[in-house]
C-alpha positions as a printed Julia matrix, in Angstrom:
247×3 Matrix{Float64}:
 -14.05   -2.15  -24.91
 -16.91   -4.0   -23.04
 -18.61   -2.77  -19.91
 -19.58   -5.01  -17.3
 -21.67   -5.18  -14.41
 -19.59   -6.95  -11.9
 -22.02   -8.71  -10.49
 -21.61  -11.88   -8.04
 -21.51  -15.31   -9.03
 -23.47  -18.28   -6.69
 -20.4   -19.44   -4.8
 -17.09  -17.66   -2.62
 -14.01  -18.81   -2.95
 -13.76  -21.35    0.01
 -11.04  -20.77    1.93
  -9.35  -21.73    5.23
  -7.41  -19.04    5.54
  -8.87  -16.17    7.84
  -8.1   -12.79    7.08
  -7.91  -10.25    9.92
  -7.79   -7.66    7.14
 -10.76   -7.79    5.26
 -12.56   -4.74    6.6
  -9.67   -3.0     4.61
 -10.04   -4.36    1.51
 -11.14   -1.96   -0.97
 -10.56   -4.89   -3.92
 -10.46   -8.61   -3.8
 -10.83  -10.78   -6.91
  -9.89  -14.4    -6.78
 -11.71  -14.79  -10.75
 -13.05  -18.17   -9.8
 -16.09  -18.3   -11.72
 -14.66  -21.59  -12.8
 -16.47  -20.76  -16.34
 -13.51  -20.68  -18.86
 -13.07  -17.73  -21.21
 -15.96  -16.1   -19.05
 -15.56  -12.5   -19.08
 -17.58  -11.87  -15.24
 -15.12  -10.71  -13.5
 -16.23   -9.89   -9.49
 -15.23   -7.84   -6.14
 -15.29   -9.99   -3.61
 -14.28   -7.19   -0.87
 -16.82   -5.37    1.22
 -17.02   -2.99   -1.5
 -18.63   -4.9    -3.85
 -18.04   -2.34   -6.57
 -19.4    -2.7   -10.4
 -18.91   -1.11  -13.6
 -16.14   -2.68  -14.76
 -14.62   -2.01  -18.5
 -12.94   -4.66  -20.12
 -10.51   -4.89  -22.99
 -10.2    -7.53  -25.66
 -10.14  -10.63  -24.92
  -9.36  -10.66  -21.05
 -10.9   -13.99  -19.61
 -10.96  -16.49  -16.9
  -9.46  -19.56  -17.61
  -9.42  -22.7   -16.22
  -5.83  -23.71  -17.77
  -4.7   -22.24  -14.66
  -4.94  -21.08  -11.21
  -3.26  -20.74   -8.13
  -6.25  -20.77   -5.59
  -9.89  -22.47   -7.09
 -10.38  -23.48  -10.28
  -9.4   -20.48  -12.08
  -7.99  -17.59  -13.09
  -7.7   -14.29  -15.12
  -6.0   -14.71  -18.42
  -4.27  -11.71  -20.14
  -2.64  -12.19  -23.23
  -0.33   -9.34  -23.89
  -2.26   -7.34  -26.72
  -4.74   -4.83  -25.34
  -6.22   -7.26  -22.3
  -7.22   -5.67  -18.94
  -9.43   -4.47  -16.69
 -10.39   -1.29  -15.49
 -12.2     0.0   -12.47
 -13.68    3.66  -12.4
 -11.67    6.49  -10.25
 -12.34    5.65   -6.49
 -11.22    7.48   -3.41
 -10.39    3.93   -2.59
  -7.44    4.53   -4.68
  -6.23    7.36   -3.08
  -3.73    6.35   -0.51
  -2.49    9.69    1.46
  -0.18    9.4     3.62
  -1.79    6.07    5.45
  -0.95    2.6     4.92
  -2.11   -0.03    2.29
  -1.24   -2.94    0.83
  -1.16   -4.02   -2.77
  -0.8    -7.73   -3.9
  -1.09  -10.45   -6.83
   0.08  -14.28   -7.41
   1.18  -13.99  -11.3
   2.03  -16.44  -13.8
   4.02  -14.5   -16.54
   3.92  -15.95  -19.93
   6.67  -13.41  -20.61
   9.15  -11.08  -18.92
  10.24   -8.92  -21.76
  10.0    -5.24  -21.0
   7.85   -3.55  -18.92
   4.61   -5.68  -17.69
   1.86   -3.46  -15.55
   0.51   -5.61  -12.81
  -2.05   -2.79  -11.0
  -1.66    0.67  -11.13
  -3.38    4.03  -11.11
  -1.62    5.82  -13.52
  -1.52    6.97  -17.2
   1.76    5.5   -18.14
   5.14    5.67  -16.83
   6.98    8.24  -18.79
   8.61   11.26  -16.56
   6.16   13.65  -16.75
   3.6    11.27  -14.92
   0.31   13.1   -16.23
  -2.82   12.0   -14.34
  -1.1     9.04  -12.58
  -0.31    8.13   -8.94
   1.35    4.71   -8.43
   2.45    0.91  -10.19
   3.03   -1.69   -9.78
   5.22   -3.64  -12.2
   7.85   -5.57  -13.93
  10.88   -5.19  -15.88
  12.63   -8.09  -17.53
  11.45   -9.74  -14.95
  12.08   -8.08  -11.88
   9.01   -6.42   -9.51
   9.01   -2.58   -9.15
   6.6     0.21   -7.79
   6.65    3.57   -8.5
   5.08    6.45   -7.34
   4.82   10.13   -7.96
   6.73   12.25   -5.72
   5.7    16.22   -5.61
   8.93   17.03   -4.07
  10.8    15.35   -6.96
   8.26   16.77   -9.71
   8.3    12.83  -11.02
   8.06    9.36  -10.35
   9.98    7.03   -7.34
  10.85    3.55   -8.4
  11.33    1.03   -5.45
  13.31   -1.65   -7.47
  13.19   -5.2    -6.49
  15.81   -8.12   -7.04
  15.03  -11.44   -8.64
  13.51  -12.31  -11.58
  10.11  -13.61  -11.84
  10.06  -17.47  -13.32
   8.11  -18.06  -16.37
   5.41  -20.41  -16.17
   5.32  -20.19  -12.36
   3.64  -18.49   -9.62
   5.37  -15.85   -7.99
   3.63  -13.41   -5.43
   4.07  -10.09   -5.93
   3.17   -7.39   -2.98
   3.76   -3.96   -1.73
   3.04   -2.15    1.37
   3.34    1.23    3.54
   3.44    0.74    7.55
   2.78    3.0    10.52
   6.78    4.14    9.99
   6.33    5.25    6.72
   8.57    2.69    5.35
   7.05    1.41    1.27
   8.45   -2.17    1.29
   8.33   -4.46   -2.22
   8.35   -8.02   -1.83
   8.83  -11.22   -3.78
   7.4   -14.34   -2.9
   7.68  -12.61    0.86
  10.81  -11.7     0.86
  11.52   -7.66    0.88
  13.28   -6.87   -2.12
  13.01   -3.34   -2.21
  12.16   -0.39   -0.26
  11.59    3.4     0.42
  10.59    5.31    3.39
   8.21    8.41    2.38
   6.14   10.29    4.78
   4.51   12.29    1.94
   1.16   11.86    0.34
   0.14    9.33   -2.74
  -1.01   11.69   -5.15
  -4.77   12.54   -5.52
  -5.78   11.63   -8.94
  -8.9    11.15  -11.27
  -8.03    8.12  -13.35
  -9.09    4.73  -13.8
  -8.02    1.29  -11.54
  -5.47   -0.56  -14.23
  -4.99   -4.45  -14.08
  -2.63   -5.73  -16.96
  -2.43   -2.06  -18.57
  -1.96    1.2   -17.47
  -5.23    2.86  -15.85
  -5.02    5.59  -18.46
  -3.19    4.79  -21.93
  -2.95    1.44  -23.28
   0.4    -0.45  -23.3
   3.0    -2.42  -21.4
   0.44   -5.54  -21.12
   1.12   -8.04  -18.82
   1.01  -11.19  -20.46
   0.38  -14.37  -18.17
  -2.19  -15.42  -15.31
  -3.3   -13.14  -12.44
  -5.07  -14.81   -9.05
  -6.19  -12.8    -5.74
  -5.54   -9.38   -6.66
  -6.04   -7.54   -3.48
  -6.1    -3.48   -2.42
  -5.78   -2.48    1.38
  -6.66    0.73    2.09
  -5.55    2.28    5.85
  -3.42   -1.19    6.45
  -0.2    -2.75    5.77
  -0.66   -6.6     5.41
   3.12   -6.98    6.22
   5.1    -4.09    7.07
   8.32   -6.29    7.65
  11.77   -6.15    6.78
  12.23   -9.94    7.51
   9.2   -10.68    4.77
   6.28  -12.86    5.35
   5.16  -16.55    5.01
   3.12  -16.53    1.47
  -0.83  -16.84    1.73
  -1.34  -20.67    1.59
  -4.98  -20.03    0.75
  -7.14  -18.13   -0.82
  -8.41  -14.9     1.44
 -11.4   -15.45    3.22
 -14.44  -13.76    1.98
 -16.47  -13.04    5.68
């Protein structure tokens, strides 16, 4: 495992797209150093945070992307990023929003998109929330003290190989968790209770705590709202268009 500084490249992501939510944004990577198999990987939010860890051989790649000219590359075998413990993580019972464009290179199994957790198994030691796949199809999960275990919010649909698919979930003001697909709501849960308080590690393509379930494929504009639903619709949303702005 490598440790990086996260520290900013020379140009933003240019954008015509304004976001109204940026204040909120507690991460924001669009990985468009546009230097292939780069590992400088950089928050673009207000937070600006460093210290990254990385594992293997994540990278940004220029093969693909679905905003700039490029994107992060996992392969499936021990590549992710991590991002130190961070109130920022910690949800309670407020809103946020949670959000990726992937481009899955396979749907077998479980694939971990972004997460705070340790794994998925029932006893849920040291974890909070997930976001993920199976076979295919989005889910997020999160650990419910009244249940002594994890919720899953299971979406429909599968996610097509070799193609971009948007992947986002949100809490509003009424409580309601809502999982969408390419902005349609596939899945949801109303929960008035509190995300878990956790010390563990920021996941993205692995779990936050043990390694395994890699997500194998392209991620672009990973973004965390803290205190805001993007969304918060039942009829979905129109997909970003554009990359978020960065001011």
């Amino acid at each position: 495992m490598r440790l990086g500084l996260g520290l900013g490249f020379s140009g933003k992501k240019v954008s015509t797209f304004s976001d109204p939510n940026l204040a909120y944004a507690k991460l924001l990577m669009g990985f468009d150093s546009g230097v292939n198999t780069s590992q400088l990987f950089v928050d673009e939010s207000p937070v600006a945070r460093t210290g990254f860890s990385i594992g293997a051989a994540a990278n940004i790649s220029t093969d693909q992307a679905k905003f700039g000219p490029s994107s992060l590359e996992l392969d499936g075998t021990s590549d992710f990023i991590r991002w130190p413990d961070s109130d920022d993580w910690y949800f309670g019972t407020g809103e946020f929003t949670i959000e990726t464009w992937v481009r899955s290179a396979s749907n077998s199994s479980v694939k971990v998109l972004i997460n705070q957790a340790n794994d998925l198994n029932v006893g849920a030691t040291d974890s909070s929330w997930c976001l993920w796949t199976f076979n295919g199809t989005p889910y997020f999960s999160f650990y419910d003290p009244a249940a002594s275990g994890w919720r899953d919010i299971a979406g429909t649909g599968v996610t097509t190989l070799s193609t971009w698919v948007h992947i986002a979930v949100d809490r509003g003001a009424d409580n309601k968790i809502r999982l969408y697909r390419n902005g349609v709501m596939v899945g949801s849960y109303t929960y008035a209770g509190e995300m878990r308080q956790i010390t563990q590690l920021l996941g993205i393509g692995t779990y936050g705590g043990t390694i395994g379930n890699e997500f194998n494929g392209y991620m672009d504009e990973i973004r965390i709202l803290k205190g805001k639903a993007a969304w918060a619709s039942d009829s979905g949303f129109t997909v970003p268009t554009a990359a978020y702005a960065r001011s």
